[in-house]
C-alpha positions in Angstrom: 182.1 94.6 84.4 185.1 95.1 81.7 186.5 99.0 81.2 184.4 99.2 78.0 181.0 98.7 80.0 182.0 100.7 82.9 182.7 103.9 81.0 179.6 103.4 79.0 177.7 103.2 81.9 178.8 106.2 83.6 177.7 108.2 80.3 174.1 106.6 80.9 171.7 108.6 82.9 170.2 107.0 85.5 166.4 106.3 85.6 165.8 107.9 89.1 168.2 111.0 87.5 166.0 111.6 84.7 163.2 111.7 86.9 164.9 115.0 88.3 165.9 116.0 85.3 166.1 119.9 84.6 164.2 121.6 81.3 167.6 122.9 80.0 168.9 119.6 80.2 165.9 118.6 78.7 166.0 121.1 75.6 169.8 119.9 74.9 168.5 116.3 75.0 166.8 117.2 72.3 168.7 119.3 70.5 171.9 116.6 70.7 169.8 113.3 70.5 165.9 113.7 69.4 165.3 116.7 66.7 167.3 119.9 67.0 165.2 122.2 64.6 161.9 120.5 66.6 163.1 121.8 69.8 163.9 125.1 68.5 160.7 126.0 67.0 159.2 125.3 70.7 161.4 127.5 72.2 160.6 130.1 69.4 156.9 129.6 70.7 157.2 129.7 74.1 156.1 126.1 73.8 159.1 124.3 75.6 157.7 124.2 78.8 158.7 121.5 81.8 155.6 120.0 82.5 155.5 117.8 85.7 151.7 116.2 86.4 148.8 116.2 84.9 145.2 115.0 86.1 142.2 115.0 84.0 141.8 118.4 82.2 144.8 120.2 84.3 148.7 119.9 84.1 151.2 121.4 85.8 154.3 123.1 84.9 157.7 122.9 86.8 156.9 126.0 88.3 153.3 125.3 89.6 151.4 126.7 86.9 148.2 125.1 85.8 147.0 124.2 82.6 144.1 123.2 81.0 144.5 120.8 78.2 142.7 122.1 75.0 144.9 119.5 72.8 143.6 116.1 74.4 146.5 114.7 72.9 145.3 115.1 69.2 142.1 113.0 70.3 143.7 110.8 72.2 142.5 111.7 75.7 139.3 111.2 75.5 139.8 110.2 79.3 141.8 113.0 80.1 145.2 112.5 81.6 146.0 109.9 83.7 142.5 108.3 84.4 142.3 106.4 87.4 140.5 103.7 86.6 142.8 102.5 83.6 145.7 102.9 85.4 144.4 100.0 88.1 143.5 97.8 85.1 146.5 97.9 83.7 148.1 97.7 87.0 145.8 94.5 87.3 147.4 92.6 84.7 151.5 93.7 85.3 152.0 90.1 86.5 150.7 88.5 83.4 152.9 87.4 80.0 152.6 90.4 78.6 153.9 89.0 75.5 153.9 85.9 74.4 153.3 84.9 71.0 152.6 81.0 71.7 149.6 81.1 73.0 146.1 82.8 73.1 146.2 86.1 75.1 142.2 86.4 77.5 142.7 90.0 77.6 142.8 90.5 73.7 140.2 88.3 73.0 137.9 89.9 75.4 138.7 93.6 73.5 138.1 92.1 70.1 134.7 90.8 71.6 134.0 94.0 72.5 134.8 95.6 69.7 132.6 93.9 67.4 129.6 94.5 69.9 130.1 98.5 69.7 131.2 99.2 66.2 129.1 99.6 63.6 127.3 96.8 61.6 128.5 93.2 61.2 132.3 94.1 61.5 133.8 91.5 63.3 137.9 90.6 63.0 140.2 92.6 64.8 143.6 93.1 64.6 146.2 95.1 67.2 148.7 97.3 66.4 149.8 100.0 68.2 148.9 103.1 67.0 146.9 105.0 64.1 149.4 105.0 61.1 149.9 101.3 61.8 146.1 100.5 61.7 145.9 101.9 58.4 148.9 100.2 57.0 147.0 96.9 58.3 143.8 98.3 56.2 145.5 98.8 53.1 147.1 95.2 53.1 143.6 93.7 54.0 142.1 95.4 51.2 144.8 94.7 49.0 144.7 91.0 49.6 141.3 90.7 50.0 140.0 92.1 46.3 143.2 91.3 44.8 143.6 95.0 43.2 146.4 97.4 44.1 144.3 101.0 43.5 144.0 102.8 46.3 141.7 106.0 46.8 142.0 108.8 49.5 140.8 111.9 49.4 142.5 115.5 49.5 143.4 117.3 52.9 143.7 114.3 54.1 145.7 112.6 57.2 146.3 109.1 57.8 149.8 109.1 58.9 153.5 109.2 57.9 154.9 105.7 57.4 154.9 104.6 53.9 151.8 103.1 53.1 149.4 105.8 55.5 151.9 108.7 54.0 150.8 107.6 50.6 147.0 108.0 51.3 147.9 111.6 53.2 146.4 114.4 51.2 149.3 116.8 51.8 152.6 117.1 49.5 154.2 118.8 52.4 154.6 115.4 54.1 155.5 113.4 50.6 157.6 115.5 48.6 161.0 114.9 50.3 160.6 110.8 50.3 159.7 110.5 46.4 157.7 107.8 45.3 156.0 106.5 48.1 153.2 103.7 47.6 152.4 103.3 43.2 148.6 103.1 42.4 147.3 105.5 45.2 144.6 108.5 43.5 142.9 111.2 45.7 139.7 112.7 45.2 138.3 116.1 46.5 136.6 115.1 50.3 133.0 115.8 50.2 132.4 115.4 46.6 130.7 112.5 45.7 130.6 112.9 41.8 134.5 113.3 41.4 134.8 110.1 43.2 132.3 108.4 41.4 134.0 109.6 37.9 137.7 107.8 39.7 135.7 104.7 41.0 133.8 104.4 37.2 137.6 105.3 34.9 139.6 102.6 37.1 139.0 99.5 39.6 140.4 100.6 42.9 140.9 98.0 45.8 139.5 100.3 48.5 138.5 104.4 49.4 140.2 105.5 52.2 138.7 108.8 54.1 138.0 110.1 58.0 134.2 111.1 58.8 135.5 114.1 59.2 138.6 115.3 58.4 141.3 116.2 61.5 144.3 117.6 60.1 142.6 119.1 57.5 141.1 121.6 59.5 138.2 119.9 61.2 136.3 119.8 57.9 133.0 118.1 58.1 131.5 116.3 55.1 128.0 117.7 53.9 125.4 115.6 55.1 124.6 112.9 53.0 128.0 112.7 51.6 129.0 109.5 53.6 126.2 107.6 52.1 126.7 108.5 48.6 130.0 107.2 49.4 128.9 103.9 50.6 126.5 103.7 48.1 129.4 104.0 45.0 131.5 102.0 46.7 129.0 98.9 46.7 128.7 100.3 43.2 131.8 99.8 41.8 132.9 96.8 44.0 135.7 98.9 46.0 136.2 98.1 49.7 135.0 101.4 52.2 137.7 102.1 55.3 136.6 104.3 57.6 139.5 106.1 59.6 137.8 107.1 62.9 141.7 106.8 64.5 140.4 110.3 65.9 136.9 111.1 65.6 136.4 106.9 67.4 135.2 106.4 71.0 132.9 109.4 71.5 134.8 112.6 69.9 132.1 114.0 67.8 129.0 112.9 70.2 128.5 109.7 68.8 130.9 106.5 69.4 131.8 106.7 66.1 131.1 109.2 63.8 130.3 107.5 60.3 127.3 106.6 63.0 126.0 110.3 61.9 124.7 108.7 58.8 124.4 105.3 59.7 126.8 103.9 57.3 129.3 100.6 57.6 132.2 100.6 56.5 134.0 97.1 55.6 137.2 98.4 57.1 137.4 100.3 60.6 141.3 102.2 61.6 140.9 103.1 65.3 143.6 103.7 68.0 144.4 106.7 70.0 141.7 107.1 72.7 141.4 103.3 72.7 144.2 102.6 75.1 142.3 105.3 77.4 145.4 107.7 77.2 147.5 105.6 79.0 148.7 102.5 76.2 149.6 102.9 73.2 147.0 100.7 71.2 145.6 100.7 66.9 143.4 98.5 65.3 142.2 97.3 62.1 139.0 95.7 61.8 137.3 94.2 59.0 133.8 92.4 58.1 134.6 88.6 58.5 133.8 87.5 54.7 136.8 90.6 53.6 138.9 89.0 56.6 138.8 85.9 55.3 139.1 86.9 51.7 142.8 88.0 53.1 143.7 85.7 55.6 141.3 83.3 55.8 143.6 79.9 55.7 146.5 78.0 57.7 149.2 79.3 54.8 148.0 83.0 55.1 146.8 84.0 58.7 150.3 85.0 59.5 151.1 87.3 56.8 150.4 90.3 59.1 151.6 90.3 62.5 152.5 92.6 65.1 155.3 91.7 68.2 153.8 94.4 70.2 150.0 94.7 68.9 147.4 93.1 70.9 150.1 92.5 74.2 148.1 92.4 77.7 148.9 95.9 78.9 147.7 97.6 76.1 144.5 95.5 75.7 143.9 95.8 79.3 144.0 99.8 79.0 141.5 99.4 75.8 138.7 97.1 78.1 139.1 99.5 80.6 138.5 103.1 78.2 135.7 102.2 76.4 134.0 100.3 79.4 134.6 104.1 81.3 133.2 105.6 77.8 130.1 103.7 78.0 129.3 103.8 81.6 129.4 107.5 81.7 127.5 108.3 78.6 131.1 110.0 77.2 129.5 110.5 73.8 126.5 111.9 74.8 128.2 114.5 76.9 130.5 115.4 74.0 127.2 116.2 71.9 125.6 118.2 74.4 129.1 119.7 75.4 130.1 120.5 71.7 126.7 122.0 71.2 127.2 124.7 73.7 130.9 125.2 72.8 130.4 125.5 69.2 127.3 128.3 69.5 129.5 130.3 72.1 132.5 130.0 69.5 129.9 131.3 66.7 129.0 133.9 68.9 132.8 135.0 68.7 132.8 134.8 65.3 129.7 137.5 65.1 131.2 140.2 66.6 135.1 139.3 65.9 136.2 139.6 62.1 139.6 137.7 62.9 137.4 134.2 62.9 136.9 133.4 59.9 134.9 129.9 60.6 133.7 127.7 63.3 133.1 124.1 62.8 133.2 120.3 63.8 131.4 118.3 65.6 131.1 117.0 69.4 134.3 118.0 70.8 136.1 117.9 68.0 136.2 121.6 66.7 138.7 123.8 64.4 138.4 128.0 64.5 140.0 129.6 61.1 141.0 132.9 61.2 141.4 135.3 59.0 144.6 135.1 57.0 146.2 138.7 56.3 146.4 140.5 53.0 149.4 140.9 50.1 153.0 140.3 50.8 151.2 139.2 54.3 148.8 136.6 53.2 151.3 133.4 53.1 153.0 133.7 55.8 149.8 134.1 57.8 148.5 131.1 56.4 151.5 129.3 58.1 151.9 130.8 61.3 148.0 132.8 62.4 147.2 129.3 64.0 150.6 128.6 66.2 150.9 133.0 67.4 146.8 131.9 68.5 148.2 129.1 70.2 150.9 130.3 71.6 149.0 133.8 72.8 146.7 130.9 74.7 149.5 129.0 76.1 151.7 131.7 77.6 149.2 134.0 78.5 145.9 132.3 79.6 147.3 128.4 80.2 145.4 126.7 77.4 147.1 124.4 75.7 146.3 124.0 71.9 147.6 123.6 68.4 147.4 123.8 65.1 146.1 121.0 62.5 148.9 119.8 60.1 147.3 120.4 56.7 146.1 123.8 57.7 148.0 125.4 59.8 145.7 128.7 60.4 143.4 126.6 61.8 143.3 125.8 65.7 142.1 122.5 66.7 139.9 122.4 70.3 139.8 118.6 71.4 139.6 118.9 74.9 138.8 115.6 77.2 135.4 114.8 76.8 135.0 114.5 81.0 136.1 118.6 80.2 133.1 121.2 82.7 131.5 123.9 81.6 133.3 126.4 83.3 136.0 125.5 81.4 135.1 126.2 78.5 133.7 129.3 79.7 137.4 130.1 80.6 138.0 129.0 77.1 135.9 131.5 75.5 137.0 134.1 77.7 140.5 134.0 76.6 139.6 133.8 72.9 137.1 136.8 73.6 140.0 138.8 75.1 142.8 137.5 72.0 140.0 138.6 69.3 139.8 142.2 71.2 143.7 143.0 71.4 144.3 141.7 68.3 142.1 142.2 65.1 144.2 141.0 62.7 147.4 138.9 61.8 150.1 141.7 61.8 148.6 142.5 65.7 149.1 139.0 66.9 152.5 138.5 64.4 154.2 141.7 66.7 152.5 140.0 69.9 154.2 136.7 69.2 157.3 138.3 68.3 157.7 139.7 71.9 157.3 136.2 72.9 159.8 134.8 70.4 162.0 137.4 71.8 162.1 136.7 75.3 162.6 133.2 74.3 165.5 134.1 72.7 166.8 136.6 76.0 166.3 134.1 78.1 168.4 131.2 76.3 
């Protein structure tokens, strides 16, 4: 080992040291090294916890607190944390190539197989990435190369992701503005309204419509019925391709295994990921009817245009067998109906007697509260912020963990596991019953949080 090497590796923390690493160390980590102003607005929260374990619903903080995860990872723990079982599959296949690209992996085959059993409809080709952005990027390609037209529709409030391509289909200007022109020939259309996207579909030839069932980080906002079909319906109309992004409604979210199942609808393009890899791998796919696969890729010269080093590697695939085996077995979907039923009419219940919730909605398991942004001088700021002083009210004082959804920010997003119990979403309720009786409006919880932002401050 020269000088050079044997300074730089005394700067290196070990891997058994970071194990016992301490939260301060943590937050300055972050601040030096990940995203300063990221780590900051945690603090400001009461959000920068040290969390240590977590088990199906529950984690646990450094100092032996327990939690019960609200979040689910944005819809990506459908399992919960941890799950047993997919841990032991992919444990399974650790002495296996994970990846090698000369030759055909079992594992992925078998998942692609599978796949095209439990979607919807005749789709059929699969291909692995490793996460939801990535899945659509693969869609807009296909779709692209398949009809041989660049137009690409999406509709407003919006969220398909933040690389280029998924950024450009995103319904917020938030998340555009500072990049400048993103992806050319991109048009969105008002969700839920079937003649302003028949008008865009009739004025100019668009490759594809991009939309989720119902919308995430919008604010959980679910389509009116018979919307989805309409859709379909212009679609096959005016000869434009239909992708379906159920990245987080997929694998049993809203009480169905996919949600464009409400309305019986197939899409020719399916984005999924997140609960796929069971909470444990990171896994995305894109999958297509075979005749629009082929249409793309469909010869020796072009079946390699899109590829992925990671996507489809033996880990991951293993973790995705594994999940939606689990999800099937135990009837996951079904519980998230019945579940979301009864979580949704206590929520409403709330809402009759509290004037601070504006709107219940969603779903299954997948459910958004609004509340009631303030007045005046008051009324923007509130907008921005009534969601995260909710959270964080839940977090510090009641251990639920929540969040906020990105395009609407006074909107708090409930995604729990979908293995979550009825008392614990009793506890849930409890906690939101005793939030909506201390504090009836924005200004009560903005002074609330303030004490919290405080002692974070304090206590730096």
């Amino acid at each position: 080992m020269n000088l050079y090497t044997e300074q730089l590796y005394g700067e290196i923390t070990s891997f058994e040291d970071a194990l016992a690493l301490g939260q301060e160390e943590v937050k300055e980590n972050y601040k030096s090294y990940i995203n300063p102003y990221f780590a900051m607005m945690l603090g400001l929260l009461g959000f920068d916890k040290s969390f240590v374990k977590a088990e199906g619903m529950e984690v646990w903080d450094s100092e032996g607190r327990v939690y019960l995860d609200f979040l689910g990872g944005y819809g990506a723990l459908n399992l919960g944390h941890n799950p047993r079982e997919i841990l032991e599959a992919v444990k399974k296949v650790m002495t296996r190539p994970n990846i090698l690209q000369t030759a055909l992996n079992p594992m992925a085959s078998v998942l692609a197989k599978n796949l095209a059993a439990m979607t919807p409809g005749d789709l059929q080709m699969t291909f692995f990435c490793n996460s939801g952005a990535e899945a659509v990027e693969g869609a807009i390609k296909l779709a692209k190369a398949a009809t041989g037209k660049n137009r690409i529709l999406y509709c407003e409030g919006s969220f398909h992701g933040k690389t280029v391509g998924a950024l450009s289909v995103t319904g917020r200007e938030k998340y555009k503005t500072p990049f400048g022109l993103l992806m050319n020939e991109v048009e969105g259309v008002p969700f839920g309204d079937a003649a302003a996207l028949e008008t865009a579909l009739r004025e100019h030839p668009a490759a594809a419509l991009i939309l989720e069932p119902i919308q995430g980080e919008g604010g959980i906002i679910v389509p009116p019925e018979g919307y989805l079909k309409q859709v379909r319906a212009l679609c096959n109309q005016y000869d434009a391709l239909l992708i379906i992004d159920e990245v987080q409604t997929g694998f049993g979210r809203t009480g169905r295994m996919f949600a464009c199942e409400y309305e019986e609808i197939i899409p020719d393009l399916l984005c999924l990921a997140k609960s796929l890899g069971g909470g444990v791998m990171p896994i995305g796919a894109t999958m297509a009817k075979e005749e629009v696969w082929k249409m793309a890729y469909g010869s020796m010269d072009k079946c390699l245009l899109h590829t992925s080093t990671f996507g489809g590697n033996t880990l991951a695939v293993a973790a995705g067998i594994a999940a939606t085996e689990k999800i099937y077995r135990e009837n996951l979907a079904d519980q998230a109906e019945e579940k979301g039923e009864y979580f949704i009419s206590r929520l409403r219940e709330l809402q009759q007697r509290y004037s601070i919730i504006r709107e219940v909605r969603g779903k299954g398991l997948m459910i958004g509260i609004e509340f009631l942004a303030g007045k005046g001088l008051m009324r923007k700021v509130s907008e921005e912020y009534l969601g995260a002083l909710v959270a964080g009210e839940l977090l510090n004082r009641y251990g639920m963990i929540t969040a906020y959804t990105l395009n609407n920010p006074n909107v708090i997003r409930l995604e729990p596991p979908l293995i979550i119990q009825y008392e614990e979403i009793d506890r849930m309720i409890d906690a939101l019953e005793e939030i909506c009786k201390k504090h009836k409006n924005f200004l009560s919880l903005a002074m609330s949080g303030s004490k919290t932002i405080l002692h974070s401050i304090i206590n730096r």
